[in-house]
Each structure stands twice: as structure tokens, then as C-alpha cells.
C-alpha positions as CSV (number, residue, x, y, z in Angstrom):
1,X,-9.3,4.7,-17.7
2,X,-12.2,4.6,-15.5
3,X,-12.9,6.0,-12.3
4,X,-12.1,2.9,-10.3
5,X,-8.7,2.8,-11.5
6,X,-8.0,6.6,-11.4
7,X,-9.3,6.4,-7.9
8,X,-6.6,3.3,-6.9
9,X,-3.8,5.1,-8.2
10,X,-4.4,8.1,-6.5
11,X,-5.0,5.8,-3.4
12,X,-1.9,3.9,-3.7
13,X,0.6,6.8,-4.6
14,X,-1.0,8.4,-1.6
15,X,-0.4,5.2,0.8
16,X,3.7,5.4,-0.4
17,X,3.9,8.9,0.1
18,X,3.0,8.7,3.1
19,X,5.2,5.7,4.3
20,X,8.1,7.1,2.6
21,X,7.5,10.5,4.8
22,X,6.9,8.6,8.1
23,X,9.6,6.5,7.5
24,X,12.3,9.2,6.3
25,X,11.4,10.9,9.9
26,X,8.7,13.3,9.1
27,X,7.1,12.3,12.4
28,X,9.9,13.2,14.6
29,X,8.5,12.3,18.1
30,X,8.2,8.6,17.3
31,X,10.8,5.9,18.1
32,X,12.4,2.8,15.7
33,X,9.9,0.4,16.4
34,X,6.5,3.1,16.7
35,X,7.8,5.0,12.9
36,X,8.3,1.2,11.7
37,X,4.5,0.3,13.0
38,X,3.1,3.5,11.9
39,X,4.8,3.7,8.6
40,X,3.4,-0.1,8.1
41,X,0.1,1.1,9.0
42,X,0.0,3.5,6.3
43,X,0.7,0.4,4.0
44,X,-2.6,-1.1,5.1
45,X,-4.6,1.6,2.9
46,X,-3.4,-0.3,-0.3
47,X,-6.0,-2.9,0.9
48,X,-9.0,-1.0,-0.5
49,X,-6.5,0.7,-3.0
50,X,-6.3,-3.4,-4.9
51,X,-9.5,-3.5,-4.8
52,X,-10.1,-0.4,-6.5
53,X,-7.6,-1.6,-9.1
54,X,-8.8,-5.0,-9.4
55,X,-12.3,-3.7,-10.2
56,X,-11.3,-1.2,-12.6
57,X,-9.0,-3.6,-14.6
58,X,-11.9,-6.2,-14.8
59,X,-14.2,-3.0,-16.3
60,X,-11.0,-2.0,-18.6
61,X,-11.4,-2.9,-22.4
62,X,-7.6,-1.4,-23.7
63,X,-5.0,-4.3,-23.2
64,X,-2.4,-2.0,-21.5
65,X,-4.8,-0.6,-19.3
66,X,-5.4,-4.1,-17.9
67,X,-2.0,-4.7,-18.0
68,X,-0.9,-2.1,-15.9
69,X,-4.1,-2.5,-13.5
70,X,-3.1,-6.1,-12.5
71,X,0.4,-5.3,-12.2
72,X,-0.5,-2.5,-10.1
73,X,-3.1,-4.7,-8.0
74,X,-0.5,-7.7,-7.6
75,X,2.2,-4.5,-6.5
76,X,-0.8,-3.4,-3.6
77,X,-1.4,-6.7,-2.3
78,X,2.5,-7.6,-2.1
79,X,3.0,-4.5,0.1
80,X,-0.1,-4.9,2.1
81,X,0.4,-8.3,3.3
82,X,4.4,-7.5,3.9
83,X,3.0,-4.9,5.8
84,X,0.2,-6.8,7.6
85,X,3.1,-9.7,8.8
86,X,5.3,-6.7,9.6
87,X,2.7,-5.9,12.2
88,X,2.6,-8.8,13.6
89,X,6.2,-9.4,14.1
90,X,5.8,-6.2,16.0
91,X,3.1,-6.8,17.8
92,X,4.4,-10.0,19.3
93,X,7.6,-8.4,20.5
94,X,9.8,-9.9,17.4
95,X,12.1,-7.2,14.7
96,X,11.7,-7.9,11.1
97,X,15.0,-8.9,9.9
């Protein structure tokens, strides 16, 4: 594994950590709708995070390490462009269903 790929797993394991705690009320001060922006704002750090992966599974020569680095890049992008519509529903006054 190279360092590209160590470095966007750590990144991404990071990012869901850290929803999962916003959203599961860590942050107690915050409202419905501020946890539910916030904890989609942490989702936006899996941006660089597929990048990361992307770059290391292009440099990866073992077939499950390439494998598991575009799964793990198509996983990122899902979430951060969930979360990045999310945002916008909230920002223009509409709930996510």
C-alpha cells in the first residue's frame, strides 16, 4: 500500500467518525437542522480523501489493492456529493426527505 492510499483511509475513517459523533449528539448545543448541516459538513473532507484514493489505486500494482482503492474512491465520492446536495437542500430552506 502506498502512502497515498494509507493517507485516504485514514482521511476517510476520520470524516465518518466524525459524522457519526456529530450526528449521534456529541455536539449537544446544536439544533436538527445545524447537527444535520454540520455533520454533512464533515462529509465534505472525503473530497480530498477520493482523491487521495484515486491516486494511490492508479500507483497500486496488487489487484486487490486496486480493487479495494476504487471501491473505496466510488464509496468517498457517493457520500460527498449526498452530502454536498444535502447542503443545499438546507441552505435553500428545504428538509432532505
Amino acid at each position: 500500500m502506498n502512502r497515498y492510499s494509507a493517507i485516504g483511509y485514514v482521511v476517510t475513517a476520520a470524516a465518518i467518525a466524525a459524522d457519526l459523533a456529530v450526528l449521534s449528539g456529541a455536539v449537544s448545543s446544536l439544533d436538527g437542522t445545524s447537527t444535520l448541516l454540520v455533520g454533512q459538513a464533515t462529509l465534505l473532507a472525503l473530497i480530498p480523501a477520493a482523491i487521495l484514493l484515486f491516486i494511490g489505486a492508479r500507483r497500486s500494482t496488487g489487484r486487490v489493492h486496486k480493487f479495494f482503492g476504487y471501491s473505496f474512491f466510488a464509496f468517498d465520492v457517493l457520500l460527498a456529493i449526498s452530502a454536498c446536495v444535502a447542503i443545499v437542500l438546507i441552505a435553500s430552506g428545504q428538509e432532505p426527505a
